[in-house]
Steps between C-alpha positions, in 0.01 A plus 500: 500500500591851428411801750310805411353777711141631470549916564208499715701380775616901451151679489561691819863674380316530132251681603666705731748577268814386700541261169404498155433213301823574262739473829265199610642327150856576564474376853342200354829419259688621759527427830170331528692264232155379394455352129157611445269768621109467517367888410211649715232675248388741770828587560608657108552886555432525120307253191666731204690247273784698528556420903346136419783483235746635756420208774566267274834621346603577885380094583687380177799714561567305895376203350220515691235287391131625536340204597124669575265801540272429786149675521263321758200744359550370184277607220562481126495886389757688291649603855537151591788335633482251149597813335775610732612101465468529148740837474734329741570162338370335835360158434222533825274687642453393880144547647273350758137425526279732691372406883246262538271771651159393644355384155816278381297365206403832356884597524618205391291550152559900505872359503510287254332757256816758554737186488320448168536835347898497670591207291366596203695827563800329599492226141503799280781655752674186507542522859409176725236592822648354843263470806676497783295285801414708772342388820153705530465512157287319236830290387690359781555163516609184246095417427405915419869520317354205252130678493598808377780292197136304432275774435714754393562277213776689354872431418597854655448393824752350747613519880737677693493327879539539840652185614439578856128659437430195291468285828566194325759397234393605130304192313585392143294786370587778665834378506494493070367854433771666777668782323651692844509422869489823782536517863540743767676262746858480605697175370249186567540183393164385493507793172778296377315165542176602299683695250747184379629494162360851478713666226345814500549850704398528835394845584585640859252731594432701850096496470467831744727726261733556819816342356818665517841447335670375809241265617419322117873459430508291820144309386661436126834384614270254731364379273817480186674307810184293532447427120865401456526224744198377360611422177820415652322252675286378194841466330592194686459194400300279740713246713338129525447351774747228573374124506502366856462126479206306697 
C-alpha cells in the first residue's frame, strides 16, 4: 500500500488561513513524505482553470500524485467535484451517503436518485464515484456497501473503506470493487489485517480538521513503519512444521 493524505485533516489552519492549500501540497511532498494527496472540494480558494491547471502542474512537479477530490454533499452540477476531478486528472471522487434520518427508506431512494444523476455525470467525466462507509449513514457496513453496487447498477461506482468502521472484514464483493482505503486512526493492525493484498493508497485523514504538521508527521511515519514490517513480514516464506514421529 501507498500513503496519501486527505487535506481535510487541515480544515481548521485552511480556513483560518495559517495554511493554504499550495503550502499544504509542498508539505505533502515534503516532509509529510506522502505519495498521494486526497483534495477537499470545500476547501479550493478558486474553480478558474487557470488555478485548477496550477494544482496540478504544482502535484506533477513533486510528483505528487492526486489520488481523489472528496465532496460528501455530492451532487452532479457544473460546480461539482466530477468537474474539479475531471480538470485535475484525479481518477475518484470520494463521497458518502447521507444519514439515515428518521425515514431511512425515503433517503435511501432520494439517494440513490443523486447517486444516479452523479454517475452519469461522472461516465461522461470519466471520473469513478467512491462511497466511503460511514457509521450513521445510509452505507455503512459490508451488506449496505453491496446494496448500493446492486442498485446503482453502474460501472462508475466503487468503494473507498474504513477498515475499522467496516466492523467486520470486507466480503468478496466489497472486497472486488475497492478502489481506496481511509482511516483516521494511528498505526492498527487490525487496518492492516482487513486491508491484505490491498495495493492501493491509503488515505490518512484527521476527520475533525484539527491536524497539524507536527502531530500527522508522527501519525504517517506510524503508520510507513507499520506498512513496512508488514510486507516485510508477508515476504517470508512460511517455515513447516517439522515431523515429530508417533
Amino acid at each position: 500500500m501507498r500513503l496519501a493524505l486527505s487535506t481535510t485533516a487541515f480544515a481548521r489552519a485552511l480556513a483560518a488561513g495559517e495554511l493554504t492549500q499550495l503550502e499544504l501540497l509542498d508539505a505533502c511532498a515534503g516532509e509529510l513524505h506522502v505519495d498521494g494527496v486526497v483534495l477537499d472540494a470545500a476547501q479550493f480558494p478558486r474553480r478558474d482553470a487557470d488555478y485548477l491547471a496550477q494544482i496540478k502542474k504544482f502535484c506533477a512537479d513533486l510528483a505528487l500524485t492526486i489520488v481523489a477530490v472528496r465532496d460528501d454533499a455530492l451532487t452532479a452540477s457544473e460546480s461539482s467535484a466530477l468537474v474539479l476531478a475531471s480538470h485535475l486528472g484525479a481518477p475518484y471522487v470520494l463521497t458518502r451517503m447521507p444519514e439515515r434520518g428518521n425515514d431511512p427508506v425515503t433517503r435511501w431512494n432520494e439517494a440513490l436518485g443523486i447517486i444516479a444523476r452523479a454517475a452519469s455525470e461522472a461516465k461522461k467525466l470519466n471520473v469513478t464515484l467512491a462511497v466511503r462507509n460511514v457509521p450513521g449513514s445510509l452505507v455503512a457496513d459490508n451488506f449496505e456497501l453491496g446494496r448500493l453496487r446492486k442498485e446503482s447498477d453502474t460501472a462508475w461506482l466503487c468503494f473507498a473503506l474504513d477498515p475499522l468502521a467496516l466492523g467486520a472484514a470486507p466480503d468478496e464483493k466489497v472486497r472486488k470493487h475497492l478502489v481506496l482505503a481511509y482511516t483516521d486512526s494511528d498505526a492498527d493492525q487490525v487496518v492492516l489485517e482487513r486491508l491484505a493484498e490491498f495495493g492501493g493508497f491509503l488515505c490518512v485523514d484527521a476527520s475533525d480538521g484539527s491536524g497539524q504538521l507536527q502531530s500527522i508527521t508522527r501519525r504517517l511515519s506510524a503508520w510507513r513503519s507499520s506498512l513496512a514490517e508488514a510486507e516485510l513480514h508477508a515476504r517470508q516464506p512460511s517455515v513447516a512444521e517439522p515431523h515429530v514421529p508417533s
